[in-house]
N, C-alpha and C positions, 0 to 999 in steps of 0.2 A: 474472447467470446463476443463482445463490442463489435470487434469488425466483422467476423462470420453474419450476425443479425443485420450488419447493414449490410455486407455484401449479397446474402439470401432473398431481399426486397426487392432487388432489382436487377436484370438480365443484359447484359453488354445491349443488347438490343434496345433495352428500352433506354439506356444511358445515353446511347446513339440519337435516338430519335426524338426524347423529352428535353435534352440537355441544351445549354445554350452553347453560342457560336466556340468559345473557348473548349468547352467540353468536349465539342466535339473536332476541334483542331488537335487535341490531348492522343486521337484515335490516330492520329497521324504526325505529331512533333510531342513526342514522350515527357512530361512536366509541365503544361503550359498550366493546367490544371492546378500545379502546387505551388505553381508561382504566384498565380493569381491570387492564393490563398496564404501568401508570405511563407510558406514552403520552400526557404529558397534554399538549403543544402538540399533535398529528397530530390526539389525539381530540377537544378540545376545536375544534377548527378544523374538523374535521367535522360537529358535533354542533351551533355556532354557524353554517355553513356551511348545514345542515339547515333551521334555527328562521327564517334570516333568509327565506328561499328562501319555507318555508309563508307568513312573513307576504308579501313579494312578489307571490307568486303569489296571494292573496285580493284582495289591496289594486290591485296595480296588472296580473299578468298576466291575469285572467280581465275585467276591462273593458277591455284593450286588445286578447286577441283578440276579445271583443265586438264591440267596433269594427273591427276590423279583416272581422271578418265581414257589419253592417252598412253600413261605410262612412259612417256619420253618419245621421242622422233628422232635424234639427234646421237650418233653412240660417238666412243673418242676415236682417234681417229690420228694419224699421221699425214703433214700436209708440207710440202717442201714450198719453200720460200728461198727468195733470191736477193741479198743484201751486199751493197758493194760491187756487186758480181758472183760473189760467193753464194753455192746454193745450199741451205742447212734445211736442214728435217727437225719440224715442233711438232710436239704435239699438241692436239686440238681438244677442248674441251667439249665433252657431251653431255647429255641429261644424265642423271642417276634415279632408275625407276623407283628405287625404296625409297629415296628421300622424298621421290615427288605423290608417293603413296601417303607414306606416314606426314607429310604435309598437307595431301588433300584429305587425309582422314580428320588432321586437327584441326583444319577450317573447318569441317564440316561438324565436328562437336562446339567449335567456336560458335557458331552460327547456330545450333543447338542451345546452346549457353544464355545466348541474347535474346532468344527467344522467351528463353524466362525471364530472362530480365523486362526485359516489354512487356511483358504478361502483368510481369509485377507492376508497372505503370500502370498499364489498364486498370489490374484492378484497384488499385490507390485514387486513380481515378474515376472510378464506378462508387468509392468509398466516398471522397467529397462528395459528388453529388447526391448521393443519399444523404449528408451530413446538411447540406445547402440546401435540402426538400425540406428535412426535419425540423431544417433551423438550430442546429449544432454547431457550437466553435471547432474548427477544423485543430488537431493534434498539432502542437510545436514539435520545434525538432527531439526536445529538449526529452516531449513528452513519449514520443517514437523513439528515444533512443534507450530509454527506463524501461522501453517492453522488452528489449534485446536480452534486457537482466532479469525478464519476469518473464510474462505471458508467451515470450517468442523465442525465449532461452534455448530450447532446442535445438533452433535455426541455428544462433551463434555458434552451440558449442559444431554443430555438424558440418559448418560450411567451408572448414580446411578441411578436414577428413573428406570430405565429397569433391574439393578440387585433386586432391591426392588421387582418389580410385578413378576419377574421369582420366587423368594424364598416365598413372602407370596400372592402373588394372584396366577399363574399359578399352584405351586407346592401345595398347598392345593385344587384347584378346581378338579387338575387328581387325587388326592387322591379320594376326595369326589366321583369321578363319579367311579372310580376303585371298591369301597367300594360295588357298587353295582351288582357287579359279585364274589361277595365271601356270604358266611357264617355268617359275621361276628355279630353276636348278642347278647342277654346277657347268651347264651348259648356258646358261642365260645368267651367270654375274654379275653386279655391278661393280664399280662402276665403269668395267670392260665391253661388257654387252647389254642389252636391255632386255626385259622380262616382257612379256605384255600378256592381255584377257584371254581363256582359251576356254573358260565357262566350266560346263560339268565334263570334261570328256579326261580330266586326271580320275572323278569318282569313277566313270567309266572304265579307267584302264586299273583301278586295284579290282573292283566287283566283276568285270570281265574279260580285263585285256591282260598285257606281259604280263601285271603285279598280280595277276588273283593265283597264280602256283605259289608267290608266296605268304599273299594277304588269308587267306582261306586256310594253309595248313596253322598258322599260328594263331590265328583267331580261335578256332578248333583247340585249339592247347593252350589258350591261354584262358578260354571259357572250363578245360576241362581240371587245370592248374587252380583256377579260384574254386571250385566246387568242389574240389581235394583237400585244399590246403585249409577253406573252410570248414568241413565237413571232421576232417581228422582233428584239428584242434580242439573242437569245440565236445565231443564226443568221448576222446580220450582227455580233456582236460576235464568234464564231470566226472568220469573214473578215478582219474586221478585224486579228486576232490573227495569223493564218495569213499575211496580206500584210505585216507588219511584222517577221515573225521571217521570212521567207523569205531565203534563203542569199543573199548577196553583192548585200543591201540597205544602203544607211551611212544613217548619223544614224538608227539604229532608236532610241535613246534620247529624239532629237530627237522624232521621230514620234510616239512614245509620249507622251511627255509632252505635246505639244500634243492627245490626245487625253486625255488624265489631268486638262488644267486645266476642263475643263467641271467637274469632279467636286468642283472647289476652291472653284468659285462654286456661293452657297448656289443651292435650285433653285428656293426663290420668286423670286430677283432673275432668273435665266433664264428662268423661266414668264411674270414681268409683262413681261421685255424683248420674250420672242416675240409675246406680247400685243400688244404695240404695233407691232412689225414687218409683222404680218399683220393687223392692223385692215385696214379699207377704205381707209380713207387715211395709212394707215402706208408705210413706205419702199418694202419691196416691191411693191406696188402703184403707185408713183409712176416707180419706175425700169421696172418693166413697162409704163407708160403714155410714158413718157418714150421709152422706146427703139423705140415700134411696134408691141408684140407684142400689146399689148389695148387695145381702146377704152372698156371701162370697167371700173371695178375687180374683180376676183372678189374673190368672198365667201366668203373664209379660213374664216373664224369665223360670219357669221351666215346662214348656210344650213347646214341638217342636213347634210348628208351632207358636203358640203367641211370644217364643222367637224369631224366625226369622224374625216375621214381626216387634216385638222391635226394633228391631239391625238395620231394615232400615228405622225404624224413626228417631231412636236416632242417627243415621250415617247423619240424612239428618239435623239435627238439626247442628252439626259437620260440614256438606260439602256446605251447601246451600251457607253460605256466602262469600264464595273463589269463586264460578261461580257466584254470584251477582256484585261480584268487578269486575271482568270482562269483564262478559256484561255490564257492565255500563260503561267503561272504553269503548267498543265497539258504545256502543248507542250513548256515548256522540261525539264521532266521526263519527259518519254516515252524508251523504253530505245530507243539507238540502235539497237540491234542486229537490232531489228525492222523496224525502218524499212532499214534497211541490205541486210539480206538481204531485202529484198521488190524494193529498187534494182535486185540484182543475177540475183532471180528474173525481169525486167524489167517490173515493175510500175511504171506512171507516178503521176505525182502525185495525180491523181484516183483513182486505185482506190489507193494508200497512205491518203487522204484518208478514202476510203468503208470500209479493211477494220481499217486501223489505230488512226488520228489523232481520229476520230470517235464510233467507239464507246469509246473510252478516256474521252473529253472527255464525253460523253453518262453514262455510268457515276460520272463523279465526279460532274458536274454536277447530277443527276436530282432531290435533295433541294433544292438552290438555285430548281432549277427551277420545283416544287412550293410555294416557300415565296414565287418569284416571281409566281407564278399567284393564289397567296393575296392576295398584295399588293399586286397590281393589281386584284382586284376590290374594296376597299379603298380606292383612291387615289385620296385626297380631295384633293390637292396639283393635279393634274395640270389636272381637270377645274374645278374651283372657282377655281383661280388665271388659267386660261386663256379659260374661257368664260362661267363661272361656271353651268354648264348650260344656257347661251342655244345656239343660238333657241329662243324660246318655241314656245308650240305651245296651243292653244286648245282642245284635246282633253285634253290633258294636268292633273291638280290638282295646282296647286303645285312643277309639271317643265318643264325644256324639255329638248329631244329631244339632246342630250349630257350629259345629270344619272344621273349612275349611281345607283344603288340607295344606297351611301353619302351620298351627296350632297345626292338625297332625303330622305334620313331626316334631315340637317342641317337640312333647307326645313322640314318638318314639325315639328319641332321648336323652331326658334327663330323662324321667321317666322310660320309657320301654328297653333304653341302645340297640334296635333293630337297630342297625346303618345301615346295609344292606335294611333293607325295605326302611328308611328313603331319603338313599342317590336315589332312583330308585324313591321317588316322588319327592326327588329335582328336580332331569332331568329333571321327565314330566312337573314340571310347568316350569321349565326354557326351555322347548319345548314349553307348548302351549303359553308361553309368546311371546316367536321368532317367533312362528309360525302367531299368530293373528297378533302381530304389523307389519308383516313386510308385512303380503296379506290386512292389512286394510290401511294401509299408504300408502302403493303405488297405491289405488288404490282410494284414496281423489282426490277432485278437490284441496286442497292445493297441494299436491305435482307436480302433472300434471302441476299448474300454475305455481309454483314455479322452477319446471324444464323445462319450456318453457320460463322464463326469461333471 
């Protein structure tokens, strides 16, 4: 709180301009300031802090965002040479555009990094001279280093956690999204060939060019897949809920529970099982043949349309009993009293249903809901373990016609090594992700009520 009040006093400007010649050489060699004030661990560690940064930055940040700007000039290369008399074929070393990426991307957080660090000089220096106006003894080390454990504790505990996300969350996400303004696919390898900048015209070719026959139909079904799979669970898991707590029901426990143990087995062993139920010549099929009702097998899984409507049974077999826990969880906390006097207003079960039971369930539910919608366009589990995106479809690059957008970008990635397409559907769903959750939450009666508390 001490240093906020003194940093609050005074504006870099005015530090600049009142300060004396030290102070303001401080603006320009990071610690002279704390040195002068027998600060010599803070200063010194700024000042070394400084020196090493400049050398850094000559030696290795300005050729790595070179290259990072470049993406390599140089690819490998076979070059015969003559030794002895003898002519042999070597091979020649070239650039490697990912490495000289992901190189110039960690200079450039590196140099991001140091910037706070200089900042923090400045303002340490903005601090003594407020201290030196006051006529305040300047902090020992001793006395900075007891805030680490108090006042500043925060800082400490955050400051491994925050090197962690900078090196493997931030510095792989800008790769990722970078990736999507290059070349880079199983035509452009490293470190065989080189990738280079090609700007917006990959978004171009899913939204208008070859990819949108198949960016467009799976979009279309993967928006239509989350608002099914959503919609059926959450609808028949309040039924569900509602017919298990219903008055002068027994074995409601029993009930319950044999809807709870799907939720006990993992859901890859239930997804391969129904896999193999609803093959062609899986049991279903056999018992159906068996008993009369068809002469030849339906096609579960490998017809479009039967497979899609599979996938949102066998999802709702999977999801119904996470919304029945609940809503039950919900119903069993509903205020009698309401429900009671609606009895005796003679309202029957369905309009209790409709004015009470519903929108209660609906009101809590709404963020689950949301976070469910999220998760289904998402769910990689469902489609990949069950279909694996088949049937194919010869129209399709690298899809068949149950491959959600996630799923895709799995095919493109590890099969098809098109990492530039790939990385341009990651965005868009981590856009329409952001985009839905954040115009449908805030526009809930939860949130509204919840930010009016």
């Amino acid at each position: 709180m001490e240093n906020l009040i003194l940093e609050a006093q005074y504006s870099m400007k005015d530090v600049f301009l009142k300060g004396d010649l030290i102070t303001k050489l401080s603006f320009l060699f990071s610690g002279l300031n704390n040195l002068r004030n027998k600060q010599f661990i803070k200063g010194f560690a700024f000042l070394i802090a400084e020196i090493l940064f400049l050398l850094t930055f000559v030696v290795q940040v300005i050729p790595a965002v070179g290259g990072l700007i470049s993406l390599g000039t140089q690819t490998q290369g076979i070059k015969t040479i003559t030794h002895d008399g003898i002519q042999m074929q070597v091979a020649t070393k070239g650039d490697n555009s990912m490495l000289m990426m992901i190189f110039g991307l960690a200079s450039l957080i590196f140099v991001a990094v140091y910037c706070y660090v200089f900042w923090c000089g400045l303002k340490s220096n903005r601090k003594l001279f407020a201290m030196q106006v006051l006529h305040l003894k300047p902090a020992t080390f001793i006395e900075d280093f007891k805030t680490l454990a108090d006042g500043r504790f925060h800082m400490t505990l955050m400051s491994i956690p925050l090197i962690g996300v900078l090196i493997f969350t931030v510095l792989p996400l800008i790769y990722m999204i970078l990736l999507a303004f290059t070349n880079y696919d199983h035509n452009h390898l490293p470190p065989k060939h080189l990738f280079s900048w090609v700007g917006l015209s990959t978004f171009a070719d899913i939204f208008s060019g070859r990819m949108a026959g198949t960016f467009l139909p799976l979009l279309t079904w993967t928006l239509i897949w989350a608002v099914a799979a959503t919609v059926t669970n959450f609808f028949f898991g309040i039924i569900l809920a509602l017919l298990i707590n219903t008055k002068g029901l027994k074995f409601k426990k029993v009930w319950r529970t044999l809807f709870v143990i799907t939720m006990a087995v993992p859901q890859f062993v239930s997804l391969l099982t129904m896999k193999n139920l609803l093959s062609d010549w899986g049991p279903v099929n056999q018992l159906l043949q068996n008993w009369g009702i068809i002469s030849q097998p339906l096609p579960f899984l490998t017809d479009g349309i039967w497979a899609k409507f599979s996938i949102i049974f066998v999802n709702m077999w999977v999801g119904i009993p996470v919304t029945m826990l609940i809503s039950t969880g919900i119903i069993l906390n509903l205020p009698a009293e309401q429900i009671e006097a609606a009895e005796i207003d003679g309202a029957n079960k369905l309009q209790i249903f409709k004015s009470i039971t519903f929108p209660q369930i609906l009101l809590i539910m709404t963020p689950t809901l949301i976070q469910q919608f999220i998760g289904n366009i998402n769910n990689f589990n469902v489609i990949y373990l069950l279909t694996g995106g088949a049937p194919t479809n010869s129209s399709y690059y690298q899809a068949g016609e149950t491959d959600l957008l996630v799923t895709w970008l799995y095919k493109l990635t590890v099969e098809a090594a098109d990492y530039n397409l790939a990385s341009v559907i990651g965005i868009i769903i981590f856009a329409l992700s952001a985009v839905f959750s954040l115009l449908a939450y805030t526009r809930t009666k939860s949130y509204k009520e919840g930010g009016a508390i």
